[in-house]
C-alpha positions as CSV (number, residue, x, y, z in Angstrom):
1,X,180.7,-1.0,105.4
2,X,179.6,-0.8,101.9
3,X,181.2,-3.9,100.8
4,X,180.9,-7.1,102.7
5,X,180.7,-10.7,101.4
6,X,178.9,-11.9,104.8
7,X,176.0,-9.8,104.4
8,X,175.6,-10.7,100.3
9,X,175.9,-14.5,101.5
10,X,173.7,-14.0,104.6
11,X,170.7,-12.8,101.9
12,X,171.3,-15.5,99.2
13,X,168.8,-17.5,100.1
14,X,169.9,-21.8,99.5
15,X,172.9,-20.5,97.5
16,X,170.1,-18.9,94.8
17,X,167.6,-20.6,92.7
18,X,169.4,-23.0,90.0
19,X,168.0,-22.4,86.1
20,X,168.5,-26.3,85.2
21,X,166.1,-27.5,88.0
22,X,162.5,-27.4,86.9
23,X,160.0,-29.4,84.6
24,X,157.0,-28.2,82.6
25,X,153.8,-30.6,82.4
26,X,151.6,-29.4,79.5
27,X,148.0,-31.1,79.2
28,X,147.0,-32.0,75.7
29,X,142.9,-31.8,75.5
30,X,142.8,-33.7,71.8
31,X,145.7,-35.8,71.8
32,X,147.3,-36.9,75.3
33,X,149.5,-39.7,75.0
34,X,152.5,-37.5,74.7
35,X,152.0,-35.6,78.2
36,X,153.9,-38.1,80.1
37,X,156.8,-37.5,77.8
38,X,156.8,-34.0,78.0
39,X,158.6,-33.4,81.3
40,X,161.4,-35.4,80.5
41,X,161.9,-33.9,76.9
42,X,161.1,-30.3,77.5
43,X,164.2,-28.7,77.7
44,X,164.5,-25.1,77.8
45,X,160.9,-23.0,78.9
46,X,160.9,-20.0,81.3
47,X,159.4,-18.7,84.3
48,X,156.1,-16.5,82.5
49,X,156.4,-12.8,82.1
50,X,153.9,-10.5,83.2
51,X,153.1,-7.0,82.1
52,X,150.7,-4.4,83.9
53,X,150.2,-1.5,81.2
54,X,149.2,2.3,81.9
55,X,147.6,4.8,80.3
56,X,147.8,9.2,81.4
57,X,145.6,11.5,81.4
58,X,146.1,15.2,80.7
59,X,144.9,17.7,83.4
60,X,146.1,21.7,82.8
61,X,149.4,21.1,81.5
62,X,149.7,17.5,83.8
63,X,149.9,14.5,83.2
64,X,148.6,12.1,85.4
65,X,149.2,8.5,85.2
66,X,147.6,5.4,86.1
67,X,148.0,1.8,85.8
68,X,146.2,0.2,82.8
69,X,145.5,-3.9,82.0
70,X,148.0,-6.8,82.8
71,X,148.9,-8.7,79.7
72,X,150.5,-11.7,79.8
73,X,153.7,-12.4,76.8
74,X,153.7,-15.4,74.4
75,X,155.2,-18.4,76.3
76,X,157.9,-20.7,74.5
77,X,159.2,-24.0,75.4
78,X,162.0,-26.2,73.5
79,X,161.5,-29.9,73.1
80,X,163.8,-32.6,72.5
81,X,163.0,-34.8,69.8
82,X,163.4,-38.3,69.9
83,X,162.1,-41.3,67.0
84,X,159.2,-42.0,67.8
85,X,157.8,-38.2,67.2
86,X,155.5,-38.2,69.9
87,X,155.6,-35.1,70.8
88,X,155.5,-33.3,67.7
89,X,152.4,-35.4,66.1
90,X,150.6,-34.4,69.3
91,X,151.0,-30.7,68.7
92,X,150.2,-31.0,65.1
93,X,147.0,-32.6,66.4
94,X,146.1,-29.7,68.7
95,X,146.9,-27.4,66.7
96,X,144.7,-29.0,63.3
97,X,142.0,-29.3,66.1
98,X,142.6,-25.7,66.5
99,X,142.1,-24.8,62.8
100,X,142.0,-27.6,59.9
101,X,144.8,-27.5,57.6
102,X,141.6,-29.2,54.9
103,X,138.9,-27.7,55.7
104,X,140.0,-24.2,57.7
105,X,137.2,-25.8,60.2
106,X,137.8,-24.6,64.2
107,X,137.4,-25.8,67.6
108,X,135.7,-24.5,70.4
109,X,137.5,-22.4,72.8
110,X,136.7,-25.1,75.4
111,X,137.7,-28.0,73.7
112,X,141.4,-26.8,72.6
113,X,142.1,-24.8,75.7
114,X,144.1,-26.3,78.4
115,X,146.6,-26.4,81.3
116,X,150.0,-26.4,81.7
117,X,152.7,-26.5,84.9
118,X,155.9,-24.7,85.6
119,X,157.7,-26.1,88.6
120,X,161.1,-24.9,89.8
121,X,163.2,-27.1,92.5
122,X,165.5,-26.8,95.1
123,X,169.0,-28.3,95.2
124,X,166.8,-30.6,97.5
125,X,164.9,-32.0,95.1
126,X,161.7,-30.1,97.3
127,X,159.2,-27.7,94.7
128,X,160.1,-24.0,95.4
129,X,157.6,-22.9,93.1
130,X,154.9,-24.2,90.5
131,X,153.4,-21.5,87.9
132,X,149.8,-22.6,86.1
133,X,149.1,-21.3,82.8
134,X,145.1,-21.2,82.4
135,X,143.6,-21.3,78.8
136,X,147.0,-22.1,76.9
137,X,146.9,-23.5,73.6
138,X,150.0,-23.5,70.8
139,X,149.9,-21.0,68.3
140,X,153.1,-22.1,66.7
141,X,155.3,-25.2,65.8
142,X,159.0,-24.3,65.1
143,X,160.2,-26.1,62.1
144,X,162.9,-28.9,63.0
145,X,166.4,-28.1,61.4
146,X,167.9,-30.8,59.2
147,X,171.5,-30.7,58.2
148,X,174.0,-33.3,57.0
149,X,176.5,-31.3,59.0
150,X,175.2,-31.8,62.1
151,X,176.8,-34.7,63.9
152,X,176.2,-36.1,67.3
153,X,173.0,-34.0,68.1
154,X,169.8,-34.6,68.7
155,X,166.6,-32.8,66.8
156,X,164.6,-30.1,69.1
157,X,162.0,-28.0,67.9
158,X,160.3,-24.8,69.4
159,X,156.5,-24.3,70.6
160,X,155.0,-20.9,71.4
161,X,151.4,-21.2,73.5
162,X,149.2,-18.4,74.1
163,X,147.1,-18.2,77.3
164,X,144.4,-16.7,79.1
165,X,146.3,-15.9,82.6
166,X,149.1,-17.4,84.9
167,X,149.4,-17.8,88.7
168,X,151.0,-19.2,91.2
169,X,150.1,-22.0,93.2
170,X,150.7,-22.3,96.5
171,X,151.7,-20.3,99.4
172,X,153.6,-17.6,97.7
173,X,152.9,-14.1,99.7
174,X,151.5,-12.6,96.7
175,X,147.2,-11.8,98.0
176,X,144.8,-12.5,95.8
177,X,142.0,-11.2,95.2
């Protein structure tokens, strides 16, 4: 039969993964007292995007193809601002540490570099998954919208983070090697 609910339901495994259940834990190297904050005022981030290039090669009227370099795609998160700024001024410190707004001066790749976490949940509260992104650091700070017009909201702001490489930790299936 080409159409049957049971067998959709008998593959959905826990009902399917739920977008809203997750928290992101981002390590500060110059400025820390923000990271505690962070996984209560991240809002919106995303599960990190992978790409494996390829390049061809012509052989007598052929082309033969072969897989090339895995890049990894900017990662953005959306914060939730509250008072006290915490969050923000800590990001304007990693990123002046990065490069000096004064004196265009720059950091050591090992001193601005860091770590962050990705963790989706279960309904259960149990972690299904938790991605690590090596080597991240922010490479931009969204501005923060201000508008007499906008009543009963609350400020957020964007940051995008480049980084060396994610993977998954844990049991996952996926061999490494």
């Amino acid at each position: 039969m080409a159409f049957n609910i049971n067998q959709f339901k008998s593959q959905l495994v826990g009902g399917g993964a739920r977008p809203t259940l997750f928290q992101v834990q981002i390590t500060n190297p110059i400025d820390n007292t923000s990271d505690a904050k962070i996984p209560f005022m991240v809002k919106t981030a995303g599960i990190p995007a992978s790409n494996v290039g390829s390049y061809e090669l012509p052989y007598f009227g052929r082309t033969v193809k072969y897989a090339g370099d895995r890049t990894f795609e900017d990662w953005t998160v959306t914060v939730i601002n509250d008072e006290d700024f915490a969050i923000r001024n800590t990001m304007e410190a990693w990123m002046n540490a990065i490069n000096s707004h004064d004196s265009n001066t720059r950091a050591l790749p090992q001193d601005y570099k860091s770590n962050a976490l990705v963790t989706q949940f279960g309904k259960d509260g149990s972690p299904l998954r938790t991605y690590v992104f090596e080597g991240i650091y922010p490479i931009a700070l969204d501005q923060i919208a201000l508008d007499w017009q906008q009543q009963d909201t609350i400020e957020e702001f964007g940051i995008t983070f480049q980084y060396d490489l994610w993977r998954v930790e844990g049991n996952t299936g996926i061999p490494t090697t």
